[in-house]
C-alpha positions in Angstrom: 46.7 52.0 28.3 46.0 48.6 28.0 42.5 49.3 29.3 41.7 52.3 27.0 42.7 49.7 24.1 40.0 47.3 26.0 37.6 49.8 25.4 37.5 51.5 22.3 37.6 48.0 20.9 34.3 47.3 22.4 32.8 50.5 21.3 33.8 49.4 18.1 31.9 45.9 18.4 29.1 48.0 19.7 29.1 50.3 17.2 29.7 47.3 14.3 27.3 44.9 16.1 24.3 48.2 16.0 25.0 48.1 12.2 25.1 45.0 11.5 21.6 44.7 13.2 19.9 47.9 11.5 20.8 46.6 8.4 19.8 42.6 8.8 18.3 42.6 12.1 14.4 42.7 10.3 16.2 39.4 8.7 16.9 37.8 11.4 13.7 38.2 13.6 12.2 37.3 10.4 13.6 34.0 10.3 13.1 33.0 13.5 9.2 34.2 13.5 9.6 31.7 10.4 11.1 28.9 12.6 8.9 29.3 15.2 5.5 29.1 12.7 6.8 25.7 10.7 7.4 24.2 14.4 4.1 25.4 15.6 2.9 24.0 12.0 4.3 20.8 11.6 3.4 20.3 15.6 -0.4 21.4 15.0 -0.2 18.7 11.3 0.8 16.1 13.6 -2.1 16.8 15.9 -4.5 17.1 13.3 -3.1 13.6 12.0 -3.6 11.8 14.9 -6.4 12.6 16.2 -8.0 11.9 12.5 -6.4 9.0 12.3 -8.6 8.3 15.9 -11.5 9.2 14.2 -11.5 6.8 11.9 -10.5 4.2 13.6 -13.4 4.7 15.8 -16.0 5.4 12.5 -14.5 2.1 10.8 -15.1 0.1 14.1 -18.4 1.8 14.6 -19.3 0.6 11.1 -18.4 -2.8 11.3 -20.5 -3.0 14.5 -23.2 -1.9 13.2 -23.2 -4.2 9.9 -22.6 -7.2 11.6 -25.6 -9.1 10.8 -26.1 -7.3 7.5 -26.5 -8.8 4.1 -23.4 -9.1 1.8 -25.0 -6.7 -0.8 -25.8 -4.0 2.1 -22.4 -4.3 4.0 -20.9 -3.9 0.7 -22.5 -0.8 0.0 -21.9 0.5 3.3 -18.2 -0.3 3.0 -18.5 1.2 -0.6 -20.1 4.4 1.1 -17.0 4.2 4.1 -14.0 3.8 1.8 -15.6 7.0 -0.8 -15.3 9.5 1.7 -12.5 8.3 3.9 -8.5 8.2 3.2 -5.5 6.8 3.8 -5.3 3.3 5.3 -9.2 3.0 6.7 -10.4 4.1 2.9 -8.0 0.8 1.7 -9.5 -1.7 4.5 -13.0 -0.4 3.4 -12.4 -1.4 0.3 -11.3 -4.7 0.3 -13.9 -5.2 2.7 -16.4 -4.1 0.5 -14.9 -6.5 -2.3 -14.7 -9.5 0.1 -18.3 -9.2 0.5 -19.5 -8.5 -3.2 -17.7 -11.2 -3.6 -20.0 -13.3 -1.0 -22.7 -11.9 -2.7 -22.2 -13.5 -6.0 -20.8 -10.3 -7.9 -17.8 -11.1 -9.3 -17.4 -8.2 -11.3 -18.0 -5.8 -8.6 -15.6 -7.4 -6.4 -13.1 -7.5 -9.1 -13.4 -4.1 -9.9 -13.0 -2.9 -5.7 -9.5 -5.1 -5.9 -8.5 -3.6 -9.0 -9.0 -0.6 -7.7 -6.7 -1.0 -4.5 -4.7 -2.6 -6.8 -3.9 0.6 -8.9 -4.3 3.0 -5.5 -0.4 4.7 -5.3 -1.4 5.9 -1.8 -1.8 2.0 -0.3 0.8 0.2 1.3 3.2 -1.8 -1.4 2.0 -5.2 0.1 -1.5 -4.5 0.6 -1.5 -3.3 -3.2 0.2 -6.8 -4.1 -2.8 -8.7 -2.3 -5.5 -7.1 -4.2 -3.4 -8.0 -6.8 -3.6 -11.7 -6.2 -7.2 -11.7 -5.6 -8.1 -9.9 -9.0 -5.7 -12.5 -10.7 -7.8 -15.2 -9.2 -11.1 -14.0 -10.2 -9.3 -13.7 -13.5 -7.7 -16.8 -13.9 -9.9 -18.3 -16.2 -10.8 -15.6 -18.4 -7.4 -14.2 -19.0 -5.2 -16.1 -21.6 -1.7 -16.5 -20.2 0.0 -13.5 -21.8 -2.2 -11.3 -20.3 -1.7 -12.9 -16.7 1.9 -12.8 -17.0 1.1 -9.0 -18.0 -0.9 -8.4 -15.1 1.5 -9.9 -12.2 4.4 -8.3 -13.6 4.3 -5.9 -10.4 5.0 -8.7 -7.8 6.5 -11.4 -10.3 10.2 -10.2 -9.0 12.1 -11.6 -6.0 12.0 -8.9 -3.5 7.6 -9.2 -3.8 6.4 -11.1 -1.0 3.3 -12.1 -3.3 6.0 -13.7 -5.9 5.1 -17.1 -5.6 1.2 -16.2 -5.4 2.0 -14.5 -8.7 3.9 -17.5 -10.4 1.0 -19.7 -9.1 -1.7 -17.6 -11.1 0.9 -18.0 -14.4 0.8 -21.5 -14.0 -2.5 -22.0 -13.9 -3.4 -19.5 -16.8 -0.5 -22.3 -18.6 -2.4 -24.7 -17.4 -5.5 -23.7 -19.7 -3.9 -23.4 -22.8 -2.4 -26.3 -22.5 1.5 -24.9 -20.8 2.0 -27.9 -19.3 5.6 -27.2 -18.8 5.7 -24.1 -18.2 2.7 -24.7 -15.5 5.4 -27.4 -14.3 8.3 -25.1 -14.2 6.2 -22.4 -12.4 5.3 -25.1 -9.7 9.0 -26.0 -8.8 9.9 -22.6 -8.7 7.2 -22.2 -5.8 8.4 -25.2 -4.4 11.8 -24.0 -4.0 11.0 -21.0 -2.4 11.5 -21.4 0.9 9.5 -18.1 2.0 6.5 -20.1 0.6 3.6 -20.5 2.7 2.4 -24.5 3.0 -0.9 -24.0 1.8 0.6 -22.6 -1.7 3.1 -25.1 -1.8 0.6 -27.7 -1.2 -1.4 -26.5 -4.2 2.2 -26.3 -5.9 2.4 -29.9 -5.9 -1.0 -30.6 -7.3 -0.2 -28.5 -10.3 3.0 -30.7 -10.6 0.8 -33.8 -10.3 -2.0 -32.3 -13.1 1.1 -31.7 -15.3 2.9 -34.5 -14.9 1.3 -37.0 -17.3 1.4 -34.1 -20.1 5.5 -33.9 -19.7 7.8 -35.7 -22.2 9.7 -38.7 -20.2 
């Protein structure tokens, strides 16, 4: 008895089971033809990524080889060229590269203009953003009145910006030309007290305290 039991309850899972699958089995091979192509997809992206990513480190390389010897205003074009139909992190090098040498070719403006825009480029690193930053500031310094330099280092004025004490420098010597002495002063110990601060910048630090020193109430 017990094994008649045994088996109409298993012609009953059968017969439940063969229902069950006419009714969602298109579902389920459906989903797992779905699985299967987003694996295979994200697989293949990674491939892709990679070996693109080989690419152009190998066309970058390539470049700078082949501009070595090169006047500033050609390598800057060629980097120009590079950086306009590349992407990701080899279109960001390019472009500082091609500031770096406008820059050594005597054009401010065009150098400013290649920081500015890694500067304002989403897609680059935090930190390399914040360096193009600093080095549009300081081709800026001495045009911008202090307002507007305290405007334009507001993204890595804050603690957690490794470019923070860069950016307080650049404040205090925009103070420093409309006549901020304390402020410029202020600025410089707060570089000073950093301890994250690199010696060179707190070197420079200290001559700003010096300049504004004898233009402080005793």
């Amino acid at each position: 008895m017990t094994d008649l039991f045994r088996e109409v309850e298993e012609d009953l899972r059968r017969e439940q089971f063969s229902r069950l699958w006419e009714k969602y089995g298109i579902y389920v091979i459906g989903t797992a033809v779905a699985i299967v192509l987003i694996v295979a997809a994200i697989v293949g992206w990674r491939a892709w990524s990679h070996s693109k990513a080989v690419e152009a480190s190998a066309q970058y390389e390539a470049l700078v080889a082949e501009i070595a010897e090169a006047d500033p205003e050609k390598s800057a074009a060629a980097f120009a060229e590079f950086a306009d139909g590349a992407s990701g992190g080899y279109a960001v090098l390019a472009r500082l590269a091609q500031a770096d040498r406008l820059l050594a070719a005597g054009d401010r403006d065009g150098a400013l203009a290649a920081y500015e825009a890694v500067a304002n480029d989403s897609a680059a690193p935090e930190i390399v953003r914040g360096m193009a930053t600093v080095k549009a500031g300081l081709l800026l310094v001495d045009r911008l009145s202090l307002d507007d330099m305290r405007a334009r280092v507001v993204p890595i004025n804050r603690e957690a910006s490794p470019w923070r004490s860069n950016a307080l420098e650049l404040i205090a010597l925009a103070a420093i030309r409309e006549g901020k002495w304390a402020e410029a002063d202020a600025n410089a110990k707060a570089i000073i007290a950093d301890q994250t601060t690199p010696p060179g910048l707190r070197d420079r630090a200290h001559v700003i305290q010096a300049l504004a020193a004898p233009h402080l109430p005793r």
